[in-house]
C-alpha positions as CSV (number, residue, x, y, z in Angstrom):
1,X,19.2,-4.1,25.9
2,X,22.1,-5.7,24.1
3,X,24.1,-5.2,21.2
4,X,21.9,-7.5,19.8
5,X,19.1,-5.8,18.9
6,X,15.2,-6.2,18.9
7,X,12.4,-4.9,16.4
8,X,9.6,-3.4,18.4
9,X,5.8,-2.6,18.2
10,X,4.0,-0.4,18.7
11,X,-0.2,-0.1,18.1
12,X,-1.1,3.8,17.5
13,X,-5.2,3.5,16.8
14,X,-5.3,1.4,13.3
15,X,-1.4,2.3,12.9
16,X,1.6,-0.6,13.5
17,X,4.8,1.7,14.8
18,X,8.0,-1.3,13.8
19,X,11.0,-0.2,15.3
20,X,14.5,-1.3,14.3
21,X,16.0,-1.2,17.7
22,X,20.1,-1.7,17.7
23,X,21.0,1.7,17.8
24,X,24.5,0.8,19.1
25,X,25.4,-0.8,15.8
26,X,23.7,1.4,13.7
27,X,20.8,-0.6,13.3
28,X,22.6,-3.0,11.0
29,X,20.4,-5.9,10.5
30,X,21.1,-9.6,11.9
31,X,19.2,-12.3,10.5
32,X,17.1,-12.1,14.0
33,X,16.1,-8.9,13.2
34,X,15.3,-9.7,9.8
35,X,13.2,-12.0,11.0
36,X,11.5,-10.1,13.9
37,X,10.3,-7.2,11.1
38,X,9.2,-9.8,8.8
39,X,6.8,-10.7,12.2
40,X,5.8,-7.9,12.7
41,X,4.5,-7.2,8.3
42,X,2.6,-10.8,9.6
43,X,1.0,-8.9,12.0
44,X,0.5,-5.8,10.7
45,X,-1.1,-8.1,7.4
46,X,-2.8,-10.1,9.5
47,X,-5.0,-7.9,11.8
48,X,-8.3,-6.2,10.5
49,X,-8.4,-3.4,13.0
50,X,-4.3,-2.4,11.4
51,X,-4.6,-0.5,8.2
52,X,-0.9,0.9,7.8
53,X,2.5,1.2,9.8
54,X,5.4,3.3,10.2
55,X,9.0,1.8,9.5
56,X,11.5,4.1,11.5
57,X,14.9,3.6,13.6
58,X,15.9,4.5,17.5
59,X,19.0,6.4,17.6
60,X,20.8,8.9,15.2
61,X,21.1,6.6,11.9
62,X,18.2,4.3,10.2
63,X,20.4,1.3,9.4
64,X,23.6,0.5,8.5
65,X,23.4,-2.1,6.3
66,X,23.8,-6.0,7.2
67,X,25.9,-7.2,9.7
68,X,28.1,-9.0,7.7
69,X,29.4,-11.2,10.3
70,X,26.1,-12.5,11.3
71,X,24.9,-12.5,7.7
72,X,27.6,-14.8,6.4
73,X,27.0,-18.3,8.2
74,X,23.3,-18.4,6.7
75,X,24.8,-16.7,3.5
76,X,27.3,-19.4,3.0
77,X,25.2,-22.2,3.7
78,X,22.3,-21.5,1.9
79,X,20.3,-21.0,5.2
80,X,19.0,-17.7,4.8
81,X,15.4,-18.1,5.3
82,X,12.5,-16.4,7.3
83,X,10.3,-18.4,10.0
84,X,6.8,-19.2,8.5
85,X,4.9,-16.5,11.2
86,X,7.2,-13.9,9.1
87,X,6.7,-12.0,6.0
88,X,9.8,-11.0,3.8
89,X,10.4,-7.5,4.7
90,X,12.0,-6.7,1.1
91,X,8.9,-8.1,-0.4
92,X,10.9,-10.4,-2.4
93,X,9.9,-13.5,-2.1
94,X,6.4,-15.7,-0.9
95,X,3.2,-13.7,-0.3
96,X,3.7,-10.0,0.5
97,X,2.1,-7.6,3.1
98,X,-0.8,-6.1,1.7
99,X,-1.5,-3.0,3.6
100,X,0.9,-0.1,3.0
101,X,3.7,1.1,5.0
102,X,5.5,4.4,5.5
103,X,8.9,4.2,6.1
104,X,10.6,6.9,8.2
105,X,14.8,7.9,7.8
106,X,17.6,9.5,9.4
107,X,21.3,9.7,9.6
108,X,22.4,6.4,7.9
109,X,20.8,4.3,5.0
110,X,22.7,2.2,3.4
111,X,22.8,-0.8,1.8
112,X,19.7,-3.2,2.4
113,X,18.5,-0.2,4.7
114,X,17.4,1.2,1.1
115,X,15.7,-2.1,0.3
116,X,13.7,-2.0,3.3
117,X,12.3,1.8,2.0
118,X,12.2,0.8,-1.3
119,X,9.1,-1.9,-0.3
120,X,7.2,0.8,1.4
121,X,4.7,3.0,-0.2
122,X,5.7,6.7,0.8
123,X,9.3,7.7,2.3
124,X,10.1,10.1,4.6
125,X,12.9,11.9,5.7
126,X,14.7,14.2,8.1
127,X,18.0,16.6,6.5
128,X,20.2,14.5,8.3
129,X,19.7,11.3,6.4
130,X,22.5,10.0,4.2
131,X,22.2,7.5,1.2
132,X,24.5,5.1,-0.4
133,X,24.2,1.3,-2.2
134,X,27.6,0.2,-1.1
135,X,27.3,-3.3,-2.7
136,X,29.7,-2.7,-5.4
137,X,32.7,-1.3,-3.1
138,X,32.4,-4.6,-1.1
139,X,32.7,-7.3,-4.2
140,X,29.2,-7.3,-4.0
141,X,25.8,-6.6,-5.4
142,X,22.4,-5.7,-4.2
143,X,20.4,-9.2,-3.6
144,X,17.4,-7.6,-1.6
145,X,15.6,-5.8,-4.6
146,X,17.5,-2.5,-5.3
147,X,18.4,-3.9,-8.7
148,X,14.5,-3.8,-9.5
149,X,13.5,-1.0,-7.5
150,X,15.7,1.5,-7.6
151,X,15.5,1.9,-11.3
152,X,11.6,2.0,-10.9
153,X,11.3,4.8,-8.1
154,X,13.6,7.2,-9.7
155,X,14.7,6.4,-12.7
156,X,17.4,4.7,-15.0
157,X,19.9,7.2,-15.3
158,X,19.6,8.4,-11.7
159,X,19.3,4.3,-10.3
160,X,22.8,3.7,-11.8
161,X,24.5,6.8,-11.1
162,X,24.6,5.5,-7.5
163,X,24.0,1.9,-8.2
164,X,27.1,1.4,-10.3
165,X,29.2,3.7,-8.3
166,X,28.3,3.1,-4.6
167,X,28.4,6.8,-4.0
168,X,26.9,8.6,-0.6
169,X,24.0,11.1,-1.5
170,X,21.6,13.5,1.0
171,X,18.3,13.4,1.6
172,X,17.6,16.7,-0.8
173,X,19.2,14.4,-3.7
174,X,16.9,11.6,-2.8
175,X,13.7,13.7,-2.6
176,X,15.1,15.2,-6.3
177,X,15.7,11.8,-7.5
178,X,12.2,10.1,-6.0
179,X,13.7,7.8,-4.0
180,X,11.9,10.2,-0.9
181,X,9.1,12.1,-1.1
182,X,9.5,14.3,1.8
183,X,12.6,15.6,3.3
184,X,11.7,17.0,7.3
185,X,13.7,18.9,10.0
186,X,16.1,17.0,11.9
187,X,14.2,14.3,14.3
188,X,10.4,15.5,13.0
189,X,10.3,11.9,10.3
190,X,8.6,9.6,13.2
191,X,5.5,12.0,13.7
192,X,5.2,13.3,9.9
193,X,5.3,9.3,8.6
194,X,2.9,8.4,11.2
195,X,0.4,11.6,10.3
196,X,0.7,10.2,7.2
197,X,-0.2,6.7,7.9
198,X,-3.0,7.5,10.2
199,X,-4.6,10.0,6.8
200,X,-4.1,6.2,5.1
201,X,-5.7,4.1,7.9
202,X,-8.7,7.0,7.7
203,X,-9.4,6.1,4.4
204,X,-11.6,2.6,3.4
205,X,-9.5,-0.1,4.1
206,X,-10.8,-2.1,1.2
207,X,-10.1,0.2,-1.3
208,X,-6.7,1.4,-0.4
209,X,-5.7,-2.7,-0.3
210,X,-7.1,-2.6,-3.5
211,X,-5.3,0.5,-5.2
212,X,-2.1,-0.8,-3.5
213,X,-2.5,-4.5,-5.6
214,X,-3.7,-2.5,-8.6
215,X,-0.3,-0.8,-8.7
216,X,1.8,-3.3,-7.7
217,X,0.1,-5.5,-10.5
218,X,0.6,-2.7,-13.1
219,X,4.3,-2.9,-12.2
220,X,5.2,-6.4,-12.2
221,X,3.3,-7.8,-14.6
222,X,2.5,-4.6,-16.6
223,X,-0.7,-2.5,-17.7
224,X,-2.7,-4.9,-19.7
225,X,-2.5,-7.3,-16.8
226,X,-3.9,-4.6,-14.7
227,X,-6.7,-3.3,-17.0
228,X,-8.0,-6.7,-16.8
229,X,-8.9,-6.8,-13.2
230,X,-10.1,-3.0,-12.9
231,X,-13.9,-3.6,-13.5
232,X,-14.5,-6.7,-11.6
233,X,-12.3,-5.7,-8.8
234,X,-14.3,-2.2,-8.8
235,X,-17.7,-4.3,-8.8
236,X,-16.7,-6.4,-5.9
237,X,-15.8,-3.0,-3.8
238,X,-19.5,-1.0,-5.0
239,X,-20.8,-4.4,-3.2
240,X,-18.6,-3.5,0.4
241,X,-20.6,-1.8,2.7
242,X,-17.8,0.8,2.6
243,X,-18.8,1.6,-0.3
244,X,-22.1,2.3,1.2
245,X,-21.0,3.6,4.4
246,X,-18.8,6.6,1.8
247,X,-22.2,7.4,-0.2
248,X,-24.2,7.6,3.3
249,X,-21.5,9.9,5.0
250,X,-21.5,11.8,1.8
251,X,-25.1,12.3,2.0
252,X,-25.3,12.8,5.6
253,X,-22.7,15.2,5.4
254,X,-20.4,13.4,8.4
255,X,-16.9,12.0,8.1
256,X,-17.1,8.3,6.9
257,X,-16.4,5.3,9.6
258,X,-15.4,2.1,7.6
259,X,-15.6,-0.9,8.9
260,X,-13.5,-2.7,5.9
261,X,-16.4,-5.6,5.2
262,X,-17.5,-7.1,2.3
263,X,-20.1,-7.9,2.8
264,X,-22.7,-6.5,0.4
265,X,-26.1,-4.9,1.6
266,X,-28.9,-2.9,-0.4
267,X,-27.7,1.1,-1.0
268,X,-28.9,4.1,1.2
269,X,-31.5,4.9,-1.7
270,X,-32.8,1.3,-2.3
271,X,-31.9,-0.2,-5.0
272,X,-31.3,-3.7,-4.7
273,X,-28.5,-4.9,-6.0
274,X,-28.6,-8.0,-8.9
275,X,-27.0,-9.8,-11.2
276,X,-29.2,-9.4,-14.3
277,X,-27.1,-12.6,-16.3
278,X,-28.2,-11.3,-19.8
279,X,-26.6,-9.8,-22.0
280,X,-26.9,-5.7,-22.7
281,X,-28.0,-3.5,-26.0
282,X,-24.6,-1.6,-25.1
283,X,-22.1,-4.3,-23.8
284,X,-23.5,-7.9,-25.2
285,X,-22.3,-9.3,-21.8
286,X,-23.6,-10.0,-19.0
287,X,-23.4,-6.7,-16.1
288,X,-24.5,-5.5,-12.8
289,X,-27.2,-3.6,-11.9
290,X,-29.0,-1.8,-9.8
291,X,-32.8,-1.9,-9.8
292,X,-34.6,0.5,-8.6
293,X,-37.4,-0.5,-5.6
294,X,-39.9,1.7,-7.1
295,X,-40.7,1.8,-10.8
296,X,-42.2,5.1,-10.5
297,X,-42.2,8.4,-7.9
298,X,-38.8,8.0,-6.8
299,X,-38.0,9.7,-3.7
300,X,-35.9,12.9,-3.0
301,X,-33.5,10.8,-1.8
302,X,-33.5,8.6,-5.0
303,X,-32.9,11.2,-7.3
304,X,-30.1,12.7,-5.2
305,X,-28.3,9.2,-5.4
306,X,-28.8,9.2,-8.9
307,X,-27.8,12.6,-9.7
308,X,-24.8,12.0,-7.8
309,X,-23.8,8.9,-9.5
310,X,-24.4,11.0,-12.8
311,X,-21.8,13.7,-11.3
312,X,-19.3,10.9,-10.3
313,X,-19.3,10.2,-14.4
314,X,-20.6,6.5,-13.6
315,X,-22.1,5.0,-17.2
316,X,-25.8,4.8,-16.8
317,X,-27.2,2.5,-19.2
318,X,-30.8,2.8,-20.9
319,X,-32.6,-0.3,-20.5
320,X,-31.6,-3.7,-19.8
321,X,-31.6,-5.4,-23.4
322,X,-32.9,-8.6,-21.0
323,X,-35.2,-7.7,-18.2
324,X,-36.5,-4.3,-20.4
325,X,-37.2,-2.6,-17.2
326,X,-36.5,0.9,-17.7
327,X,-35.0,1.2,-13.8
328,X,-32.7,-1.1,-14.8
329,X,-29.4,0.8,-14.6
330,X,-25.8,-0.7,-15.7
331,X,-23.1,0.6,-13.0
332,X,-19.3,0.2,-14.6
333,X,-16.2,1.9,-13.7
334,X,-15.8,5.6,-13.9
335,X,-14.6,7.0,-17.3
């Protein structure tokens, strides 16, 4: 291979392995490979039967920064810009993945090798790894999200201790700080980030897209923005037939297999889902529901759904103030 680099892939089951691949220069990035991980998030976003992906490095150190020779060309001339079958790595700009990523460190991080972490969900890594935001000690500042980040994952005080000062720190420090969340033995980051990702990729795929957007929501645009969407984005995942694939394995006492469809289909007990349209004694607006198939002499099976939707702390209305069936049952968000 040459000192040039490549960014590989790797399919594990429902897991994307990316590998930053220019071990010979530290893995410092090049626009190419800039570009080749942004590809590979396109991917990763891309295909249904990928649920998550490991970020790691070949060789002794993660990355060491940019490459500031190949960087500056593009830099100077305003050329800087990803191919349209590319996602921005750094999640910074244009739509961003939407499955979540685990990334995986050792030896080196510096410079936009924490920006690349810092847009992954979980961080991971081994006691060798060493940290530093070197912007500052070049004339510089970070451009790749750090400034936004940093202070989010662990902190104000602790963001521009090393922000501000450019200083190295270990892998303890980050795990005290937040910017990891586990610290490994030397060379075990690879296989504990994918373990993780494959527990992720178990889970329903539509939910976890959905909890990730949720959170990302609350932080950019704050709380209220993300209150709004909780009950009609919980509503369209009760219609997914994961959702009826977790109640059936529940019942059926099996581990779940979801598909991640959204299609919606009538639950394991029978009720048919509906859209009432009139307004309730308890909400005045309109609301889902589920109404029973029979009225009367519900089956074991029936009441075991609804004693477990009772247990889950779902709101169960009385009656529908429109249809007065007494079957009719409102279905909102958990308290």
């Amino acid at each position: 291979m040459s000192e040039e680099g490549q960014v590989t892939t790797e399919r594990r089951g429902q897991v994307l392995l990316i590998g930053l691949d220019r071990p010979a220069k530290r893995n410092a990035i090049t626009p190419e490979l800039f570009s080749a991980a942004g590809q590979a998030y396109l991917q990763l976003d891309q295909d249904d039967d990928l649920r998550c992906a490991v970020l790691f490095a070949q060789g002794d150190h993660f990355c060491a920064g940019i490459d500031l020779m190949k960087f500056a060309p593009a830099m100077a001339n305003g050329q800087l810009t990803l191919p349209e079958d590319a996602l921005d790595p750094v999640g910074l700009f244009g739509p961003r993945l939407r499955k979540p990523v685990v990334s995986a460190v050792q030896g080196v991080c510096v410079g936009i090798g924490i920006e690349l972490i810092l847009a992954t969900e979980i961080r991971v890594a081994d006691s060798t790894a060493r940290f530093a935001q070197i912007e500052v000690r070049r004339g510089l500042y970070p451009a790749g999200g750090a400034t936004m980040r940093f202070p989010q994952e662990t902190g104000w005080g602790n963001a521009m201790r090393y922000l501000l000062t450019g200083e190295e720190f270990g892998a303890e420090e980050a795990r005290r700080i937040g910017l990891v969340q586990e610290v490994v033995a030397p060379g075990a980051q690879v296989e504990r980030a994918i373990a993780l990702a494959e527990l992720i990729a178990a889970q329903a795929p539509l939910g976890v897209r959905a909890t990730l957007a949720s959170a990302r929501l609350a932080l950019m645009a704050g709380e209220e923005a993300a209150k709004q969407q909780l009950q009609s984005e919980f509503i369209r995942l009760l219609q997914s037939e994961d959702a009826q694939e977790g109640a059936r394995s529940f019942f059926e006492r099996r581990p779940p297999r979801f598909q991640g469809r959204q299609r919606g289909v009538t639950c394991i007990a029978g009720f048919q889902p509906v859209f009432c349209g009139r307004p309730t004694r308890a909400t005045g607006g309109p609301t889902r529901f589920f109404v029973a198939r029979k009225q009367t002499n519900r089956s074991d099976e029936d009441k075991e759904v609804h004693q477990w939707l009772t247990n889950q702390r779902f709101r169960l209305m009385d009656i529908c103030a429109g249809c007065r069936r007494s079957a009719c049952w409102r279905m909102g968000p958990p308290y």
